[in-house]
C-alpha positions in Angstrom: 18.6 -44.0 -34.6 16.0 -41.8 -32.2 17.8 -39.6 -29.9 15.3 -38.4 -27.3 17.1 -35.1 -25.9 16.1 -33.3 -22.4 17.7 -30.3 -20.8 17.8 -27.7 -17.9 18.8 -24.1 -18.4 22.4 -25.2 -17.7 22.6 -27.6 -20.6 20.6 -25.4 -23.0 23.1 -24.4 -25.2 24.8 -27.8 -25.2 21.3 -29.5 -26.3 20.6 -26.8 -29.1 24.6 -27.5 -30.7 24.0 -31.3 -29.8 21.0 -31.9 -31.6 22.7 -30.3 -35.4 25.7 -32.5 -34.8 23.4 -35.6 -34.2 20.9 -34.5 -37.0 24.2 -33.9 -39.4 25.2 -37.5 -38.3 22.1 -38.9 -39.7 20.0 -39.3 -36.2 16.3 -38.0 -35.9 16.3 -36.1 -32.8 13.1 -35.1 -30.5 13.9 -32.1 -28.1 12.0 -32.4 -25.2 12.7 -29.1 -24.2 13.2 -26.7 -22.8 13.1 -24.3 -25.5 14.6 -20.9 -24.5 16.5 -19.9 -21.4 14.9 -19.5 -17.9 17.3 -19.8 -15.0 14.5 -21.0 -13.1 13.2 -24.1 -15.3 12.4 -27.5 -13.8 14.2 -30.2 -15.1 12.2 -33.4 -13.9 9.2 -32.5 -16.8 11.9 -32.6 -19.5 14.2 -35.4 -18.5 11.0 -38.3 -17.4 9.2 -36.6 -21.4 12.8 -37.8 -22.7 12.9 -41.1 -20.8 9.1 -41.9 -21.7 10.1 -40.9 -25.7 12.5 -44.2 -25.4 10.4 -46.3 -23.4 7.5 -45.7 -26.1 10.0 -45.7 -29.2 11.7 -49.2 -28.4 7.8 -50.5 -27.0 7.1 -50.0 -31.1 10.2 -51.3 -31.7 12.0 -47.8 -33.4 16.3 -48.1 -32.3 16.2 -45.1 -30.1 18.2 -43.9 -27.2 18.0 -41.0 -24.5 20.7 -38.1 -23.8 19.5 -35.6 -20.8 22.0 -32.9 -19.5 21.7 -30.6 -16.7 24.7 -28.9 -14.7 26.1 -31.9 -12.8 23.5 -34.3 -14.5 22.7 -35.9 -11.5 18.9 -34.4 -11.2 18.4 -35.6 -14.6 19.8 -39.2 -14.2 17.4 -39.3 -11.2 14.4 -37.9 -12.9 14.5 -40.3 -15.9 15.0 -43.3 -13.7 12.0 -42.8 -12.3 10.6 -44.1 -15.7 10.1 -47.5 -15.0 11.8 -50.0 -17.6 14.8 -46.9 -18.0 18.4 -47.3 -17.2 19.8 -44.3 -16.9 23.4 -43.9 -16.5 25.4 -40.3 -15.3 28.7 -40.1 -18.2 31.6 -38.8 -17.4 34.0 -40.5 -19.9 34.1 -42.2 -22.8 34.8 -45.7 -20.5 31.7 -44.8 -18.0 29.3 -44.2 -22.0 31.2 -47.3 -23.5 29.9 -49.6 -19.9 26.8 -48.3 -20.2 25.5 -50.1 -23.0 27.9 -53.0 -22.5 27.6 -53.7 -19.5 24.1 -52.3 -18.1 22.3 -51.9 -21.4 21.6 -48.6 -20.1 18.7 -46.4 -23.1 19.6 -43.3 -21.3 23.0 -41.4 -20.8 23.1 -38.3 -18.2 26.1 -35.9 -19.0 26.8 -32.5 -16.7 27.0 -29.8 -18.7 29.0 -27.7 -17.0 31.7 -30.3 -16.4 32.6 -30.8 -19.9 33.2 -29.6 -23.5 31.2 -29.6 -26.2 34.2 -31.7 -28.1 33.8 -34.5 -24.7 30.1 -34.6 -25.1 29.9 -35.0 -28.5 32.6 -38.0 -28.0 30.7 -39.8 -24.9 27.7 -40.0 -27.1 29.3 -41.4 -29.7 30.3 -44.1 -27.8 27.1 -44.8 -26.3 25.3 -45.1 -29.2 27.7 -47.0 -30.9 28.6 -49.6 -28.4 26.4 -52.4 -28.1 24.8 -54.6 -25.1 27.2 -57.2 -24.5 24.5 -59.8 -23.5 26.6 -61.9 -21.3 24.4 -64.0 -19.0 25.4 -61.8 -15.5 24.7 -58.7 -17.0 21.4 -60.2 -18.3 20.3 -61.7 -15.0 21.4 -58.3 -13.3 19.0 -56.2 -15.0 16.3 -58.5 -15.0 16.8 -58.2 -10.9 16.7 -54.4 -11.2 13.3 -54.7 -13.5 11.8 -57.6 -10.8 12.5 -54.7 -8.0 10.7 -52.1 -9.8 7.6 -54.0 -10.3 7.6 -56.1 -7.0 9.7 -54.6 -4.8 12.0 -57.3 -4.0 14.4 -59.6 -5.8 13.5 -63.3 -5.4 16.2 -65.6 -3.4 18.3 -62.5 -3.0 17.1 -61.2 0.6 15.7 -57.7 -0.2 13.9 -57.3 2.4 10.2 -55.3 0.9 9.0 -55.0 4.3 12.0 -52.0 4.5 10.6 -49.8 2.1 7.0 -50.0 4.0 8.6 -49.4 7.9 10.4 -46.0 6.0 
């Protein structure tokens, strides 16, 4: 499997001892950076690079899944779900990484570095990359609303309202 790997400065350290225990599990991993400390990086660069590594990876159909870390992980969840066609799911537990695939199919898993150990981390991945999409037909048709949104900006027969978005 591909693991696509983005970072801030507070997941730095976690990303460097991340990618030899993924490599050493047989993975290839891409770092999308960064690649040294700065207190002052920008995250968004990274994590959508990360995201845009999956998209492209499972468009040519390479097995390949996203990890991107940042203090809370929040930021980073946000950033890569800009990426249309990315599900990107904030991990906090081995149950919250385990429903992410099963439930939501999710390609991309957002962990805060700063709220976990290395040991936790390394144990939520796991999970998410071994836990496959369940395919049941609700979680199907779910996602396929979710994808209809991001291209047309509504959901048909479910009463999102487009015209919303363009009042602000």
């Amino acid at each position: 499997m591909r693991i696509h790997i983005a970072t801030d400065h507070a997941g730095l350290d976690f990303s460097t001892d991340l990618q030899e225990y993924l490599a050493g599990s047989g993975h290839e991993v891409i770092d999308h950076g960064p690649t040294e400390y700065d207190a002052l990086d920008d995250y968004p660069a990274f994590c959508i690079n990360a995201a845009l590594g999956v998209l492209h990876d499972r468009a040519a159909g390479v097995e390949a899944l996203g990890v991107v870390f940042g203090g809370s992980g929040n930021g980073e969840q946000i950033a890569a779900n800009k990426v249309n066609g990315i599900r990107a799911a904030l991990v906090w537990n081995v149950s919250t990484a385990k429903l992410a695939r099963e439930h939501n199919d999710a390609n991309v898993i957002s962990i805060g570095a700063r709220q976990h150990s290395f040991d936790e981390v390394k144990t939520f991945i796991d999970a998410f990359i071994a836990e496959p999409f369940s395919g049941d037909e609700r979680h199907v048709r779910r996602i396929a609303q979710i994808a209809e949104y991001e291209t047309t900006g509504t959901i048909a027969g479910k009463g999102v309202d487009a015209g919303l978005s363009e009042r602000g």
